[in-house]
C-alpha positions in Angstrom: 3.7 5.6 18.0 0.8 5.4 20.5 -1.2 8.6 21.8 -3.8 8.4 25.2 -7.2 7.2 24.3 -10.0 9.3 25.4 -12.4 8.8 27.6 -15.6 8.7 25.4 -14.7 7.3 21.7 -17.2 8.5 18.9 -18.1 5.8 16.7 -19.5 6.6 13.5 -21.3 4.0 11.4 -22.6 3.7 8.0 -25.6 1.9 8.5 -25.9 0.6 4.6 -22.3 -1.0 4.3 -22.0 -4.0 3.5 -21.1 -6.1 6.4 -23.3 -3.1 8.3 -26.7 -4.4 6.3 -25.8 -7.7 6.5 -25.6 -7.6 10.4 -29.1 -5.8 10.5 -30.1 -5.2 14.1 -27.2 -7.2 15.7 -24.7 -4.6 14.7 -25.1 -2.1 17.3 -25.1 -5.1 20.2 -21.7 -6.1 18.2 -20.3 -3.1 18.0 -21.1 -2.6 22.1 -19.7 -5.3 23.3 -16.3 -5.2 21.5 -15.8 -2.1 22.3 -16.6 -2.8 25.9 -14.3 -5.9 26.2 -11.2 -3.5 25.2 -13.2 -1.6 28.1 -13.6 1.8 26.2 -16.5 3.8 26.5 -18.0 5.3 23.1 -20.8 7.9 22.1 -22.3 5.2 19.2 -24.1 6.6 15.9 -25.4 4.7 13.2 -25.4 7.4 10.1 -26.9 7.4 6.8 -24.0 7.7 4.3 -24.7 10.7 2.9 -24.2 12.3 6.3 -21.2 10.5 7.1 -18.8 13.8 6.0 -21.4 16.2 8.1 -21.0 14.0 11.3 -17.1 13.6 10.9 -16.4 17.2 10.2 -18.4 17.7 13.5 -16.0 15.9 15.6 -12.6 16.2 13.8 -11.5 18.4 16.5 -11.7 15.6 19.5 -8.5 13.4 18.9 -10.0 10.3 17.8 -12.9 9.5 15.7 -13.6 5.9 14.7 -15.6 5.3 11.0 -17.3 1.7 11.0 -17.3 1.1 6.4 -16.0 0.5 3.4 -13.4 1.8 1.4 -15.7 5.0 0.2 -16.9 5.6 3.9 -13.4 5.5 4.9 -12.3 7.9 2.1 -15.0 10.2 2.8 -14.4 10.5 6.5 -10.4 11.3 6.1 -10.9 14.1 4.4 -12.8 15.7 6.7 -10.1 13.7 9.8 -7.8 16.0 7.6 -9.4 19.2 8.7 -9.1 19.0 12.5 -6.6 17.2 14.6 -8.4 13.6 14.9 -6.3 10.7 14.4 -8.9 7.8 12.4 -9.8 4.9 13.8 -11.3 1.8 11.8 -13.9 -0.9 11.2 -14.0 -3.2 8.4 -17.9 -2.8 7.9 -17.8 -2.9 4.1 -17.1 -5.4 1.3 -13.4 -5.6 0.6 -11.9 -3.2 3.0 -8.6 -2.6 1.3 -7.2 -0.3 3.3 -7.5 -2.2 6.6 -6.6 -4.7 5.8 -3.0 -3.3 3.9 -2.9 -1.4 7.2 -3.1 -4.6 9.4 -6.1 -3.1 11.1 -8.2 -6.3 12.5 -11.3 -7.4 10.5 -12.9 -8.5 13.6 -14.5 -6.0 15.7 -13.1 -7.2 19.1 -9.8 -6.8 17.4 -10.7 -3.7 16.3 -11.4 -2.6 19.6 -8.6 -3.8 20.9 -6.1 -2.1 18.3 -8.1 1.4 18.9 -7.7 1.1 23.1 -3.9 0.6 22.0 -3.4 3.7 21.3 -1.1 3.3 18.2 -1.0 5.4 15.4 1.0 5.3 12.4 0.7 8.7 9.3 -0.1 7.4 5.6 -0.3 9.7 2.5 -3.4 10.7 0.8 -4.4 11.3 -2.9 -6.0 14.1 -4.5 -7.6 14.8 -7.8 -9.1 18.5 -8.4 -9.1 18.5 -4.7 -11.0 15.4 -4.4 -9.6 13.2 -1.5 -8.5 9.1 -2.3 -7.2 6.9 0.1 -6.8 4.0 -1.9 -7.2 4.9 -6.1 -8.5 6.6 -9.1 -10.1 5.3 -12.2 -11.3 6.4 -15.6 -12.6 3.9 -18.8 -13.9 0.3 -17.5 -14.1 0.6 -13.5 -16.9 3.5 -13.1 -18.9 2.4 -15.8 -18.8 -1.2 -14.2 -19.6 0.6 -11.1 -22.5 2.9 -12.5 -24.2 -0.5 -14.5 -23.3 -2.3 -10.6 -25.3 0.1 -9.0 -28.0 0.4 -11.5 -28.6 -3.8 -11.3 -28.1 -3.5 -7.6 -31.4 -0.8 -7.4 -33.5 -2.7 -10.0 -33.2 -6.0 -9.1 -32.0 -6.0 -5.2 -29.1 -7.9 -6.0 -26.1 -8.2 -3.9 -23.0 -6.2 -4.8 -21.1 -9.3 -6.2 -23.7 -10.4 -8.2 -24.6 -7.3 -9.8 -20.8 -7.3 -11.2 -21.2 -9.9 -13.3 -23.8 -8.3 -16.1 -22.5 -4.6 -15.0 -19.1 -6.5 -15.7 -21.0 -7.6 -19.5 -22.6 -4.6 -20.4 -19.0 -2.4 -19.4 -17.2 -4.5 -21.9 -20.4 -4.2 -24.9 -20.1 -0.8 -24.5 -16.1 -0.4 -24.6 -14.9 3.0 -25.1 -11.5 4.1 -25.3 -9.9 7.5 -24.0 -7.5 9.9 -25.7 -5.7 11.3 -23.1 -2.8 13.1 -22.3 -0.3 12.3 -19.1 1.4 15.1 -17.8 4.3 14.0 -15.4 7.2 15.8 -14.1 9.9 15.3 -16.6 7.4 14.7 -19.7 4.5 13.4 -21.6 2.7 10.8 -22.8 -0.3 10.2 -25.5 -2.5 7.1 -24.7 -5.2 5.6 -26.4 -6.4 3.5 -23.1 -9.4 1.8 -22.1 -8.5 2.6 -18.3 -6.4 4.8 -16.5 -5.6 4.2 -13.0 -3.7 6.1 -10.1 -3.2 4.8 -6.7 -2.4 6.3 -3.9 1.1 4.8 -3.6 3.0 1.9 -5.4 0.4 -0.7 -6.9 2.2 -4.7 -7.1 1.2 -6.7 -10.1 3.0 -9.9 -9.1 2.2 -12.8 -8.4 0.2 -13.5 -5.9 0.5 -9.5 -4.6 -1.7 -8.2 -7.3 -3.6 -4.7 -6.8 -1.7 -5.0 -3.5 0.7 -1.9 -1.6 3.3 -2.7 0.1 3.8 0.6 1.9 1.2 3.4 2.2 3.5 6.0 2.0 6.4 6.1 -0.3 5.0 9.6 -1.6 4.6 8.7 -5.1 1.4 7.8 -7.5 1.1 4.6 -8.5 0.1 5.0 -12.9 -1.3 2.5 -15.4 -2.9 3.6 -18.4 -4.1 0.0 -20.3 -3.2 -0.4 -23.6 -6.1 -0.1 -26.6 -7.3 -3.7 -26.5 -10.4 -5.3 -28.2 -13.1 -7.1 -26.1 -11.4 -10.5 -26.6 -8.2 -9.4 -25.9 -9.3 -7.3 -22.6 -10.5 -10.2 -21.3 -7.5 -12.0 -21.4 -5.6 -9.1 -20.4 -7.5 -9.1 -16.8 -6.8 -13.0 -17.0 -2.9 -12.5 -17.1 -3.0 -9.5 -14.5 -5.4 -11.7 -12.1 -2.7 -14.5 -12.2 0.3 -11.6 -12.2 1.8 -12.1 -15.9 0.5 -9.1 -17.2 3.0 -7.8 -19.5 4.4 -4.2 -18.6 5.4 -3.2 -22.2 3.0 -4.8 -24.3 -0.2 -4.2 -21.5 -0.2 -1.0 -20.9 0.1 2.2 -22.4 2.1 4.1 -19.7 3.1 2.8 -16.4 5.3 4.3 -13.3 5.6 5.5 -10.5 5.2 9.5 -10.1 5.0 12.2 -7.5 2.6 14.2 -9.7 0.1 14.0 -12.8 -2.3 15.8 -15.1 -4.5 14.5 -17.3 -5.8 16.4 -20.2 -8.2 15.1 -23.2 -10.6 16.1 -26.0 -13.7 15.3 -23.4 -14.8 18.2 -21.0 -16.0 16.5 -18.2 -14.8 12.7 -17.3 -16.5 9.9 -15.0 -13.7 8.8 -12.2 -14.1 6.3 -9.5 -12.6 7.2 -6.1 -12.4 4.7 -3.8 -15.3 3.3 -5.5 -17.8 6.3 -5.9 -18.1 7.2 -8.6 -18.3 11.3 -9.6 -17.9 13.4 -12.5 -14.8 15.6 -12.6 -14.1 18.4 -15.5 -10.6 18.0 -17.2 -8.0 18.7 -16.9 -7.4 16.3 -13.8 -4.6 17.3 -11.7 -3.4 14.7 -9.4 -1.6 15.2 -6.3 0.1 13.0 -2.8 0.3 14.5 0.3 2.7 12.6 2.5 2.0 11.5 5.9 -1.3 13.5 5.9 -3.3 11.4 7.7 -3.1 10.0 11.2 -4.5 6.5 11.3 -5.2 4.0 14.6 -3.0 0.7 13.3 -0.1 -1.7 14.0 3.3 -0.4 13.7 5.3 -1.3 10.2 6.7 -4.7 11.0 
C-alpha cells in the first residue's frame, strides 16, 4: 500500500545512537543529502533521547514522521506514532536495528530516503506489557542485568557498546539468579524455575541459521520462552547450541509457544524487564498483550 508523501518530512534523530555518535558532525550533511537525492524536503532535528517521545507526540498528527535510531528509539517513538494518525518512517541509526532490517527497510540512508519518498506502507503489530509499548521483545533474568552491568562499564570506562558486553556478559552469569514465576496463558498454566523469560512481539525462529529471527511481524501471537534452570556451565552451552540453532525445545526450556496473551505472576513485587533494550522496572503481575496491525510503518511490501 502506498499513501502521498508530504511536502515537508519531519526527521527526528537521536543524536547519541550508535551509528548517530559514530557519524559525529557528518550526520546531518548525510542525512541532507539523502534525503535530497529522493528529492524530499524535511524540517531536520537532532534530539537528545530523552526527548525523543516529547518531539514525536508533537507531530504524530502530520501523516508521516521519520525516527533516525535504534531499536529503543524506534520503540519509543511508535507508541507515541500510535496516538495520532502518523504512519513511521525509519533510519537505521543504531547498533543492530532489528526491526529494519526484518522489515526490509534499507540500512543505507539514500535507500532510506528513497523507500520513505515511495510512499509505501505496510501495518505490523505491537506488544504491550502493563501498558508499556515493544516492538521487538521482552526480557526478564540474564538480558537486563547484562544490559544494566553494559551500561554501567560503558559510563565508567567509555567503552563501546560491544565491548562492554563481554564483562557485563561475566558478571550477569557470576551473579545468576533464577525466577519463580508463574505463566498465565489462555487455556492454562505453567510453573517455571527459569533464568530468563522472553516474549516477542510475534513468532521468534530458533533454527538454523534464522535464530532470534521473525519471519512475519504480524501473525498476532507472542512469541514465549521461559529457559530452563541451568547452572553457569551448562548456560553457557545452552547459548552455544541456540547460537548454532540446536537448542533443544524440551530439554532447554521451561515453557515455550506461541500465545495471543500472557500474565506473569511471582513471589517478587517489582521485576527488572528489558524492552527493546531499556531496561525499566515493572511491578508484577505482568500482563502482556498484541495489538494487531497497530502500527503503520514506511517499508517494502511482503514479498
Amino acid at each position: 500500500m502506498s499513501a502521498p508523501v508530504p511536502v515537508l518530512i519531519p526527521v527526528l534523530i537521536n543524536a547519541g545512537g550508535g551509528t548517530a555518535a559514530s557519524k559525529g558532525d557528518k550526520l546531518e550533511a548525510e542525512v541532507r543529502a539523502a534525503f535530497a537525492g529522493a528529492g524530499l524536503a524535511i524540517d531536520l532535528q537532532l534530539i537528545e533521547g530523552c526527548d525523543m517521545q516529547d518531539a514525536v507526540k508533537a507531530r504524530a498528527h502530520l501523516p508521516l514522521v521519520v525516527v533516525g535510531g535504534g531499536d529503543g528509539t524506534i520503540g519509543c517513538a511508535a507508541g507515541e506514532v500510535l496516538t495520532g494518525k502518523a504512519a513511521l518512517g525509519i533510519l537505521a541509526l543504531g547498533t543492530r536495528n532489528h526491526l529494519a532490517r526484518e522489515l526490509g527497510v534499507p540500512l543505507d540512508l539514500p535507500g532510506a530516503a528513497k523507500l520513505i519518498a515511495s510512499g509505501e506502507r505496510r501495518r505490523i503489530d505491537v506488544a504491550r506489557v502493563n501498558g508499556h509499548l515493544f516492538i521487538n521483545n521482552a526480557s526478564i533474568g540474564l538480558y537486563p542485568e547484562m544490559v544494566r552491568l553494559r551500561d554501567e562499564e560503558q559510563a565508567q570506562f567509555r567503552l563501546p557498546k560491544w565491548l562492554a558486553a563481554v564483562p557485563a556478559s561475566w558478571g550477569t552469569l557470576k551473579r545468576l539468579r533464577h525466577h519463580r514465576l508463574r505463566l498465565h496463558a489462555p487455556g492454562g498454566f505453567s510453573d517455571v524455575v527459569t533464568p530468563m523469560l522472553f516474549v516477542g512481539n510475534n513468532h521468534y525462529e530458533l533454527k538454523a541459521g534464522q535464530v532470534g529471527t521473525r519471519s512475519a511481524l504480524d501473525d498476532g501471537k507472542l512469541s514465549v520462552f521461559a529457559v530452563a534452570e541451568r547452572s553457569r556451565t551448562a548456560l553457557i552451552g545452552f547459548a552455544l547450541r541456540t547460537l548454532v540453532g540446536r537448542a533443544d525445545r524440551r530439554q532447554d526450556f521451561a515453557a515455550i509457544g506461541d500465545v495471543a496473551a500472557l500474565t506473569v505472576t511471582g513471589r517478587s513485587r517489582k521485576v527488572d524487564i528489558a524492552l527493546d533494550g531499556e531496561v525499566i522496572d515493572l511491578p508484577l503481575p505482568l500482563e502482556f498483550t498484541i495489538e494487531p496491525g497497530a502500527l503503520a510503518v514506511v517499508a517494502p511490501p511482503i514479498p
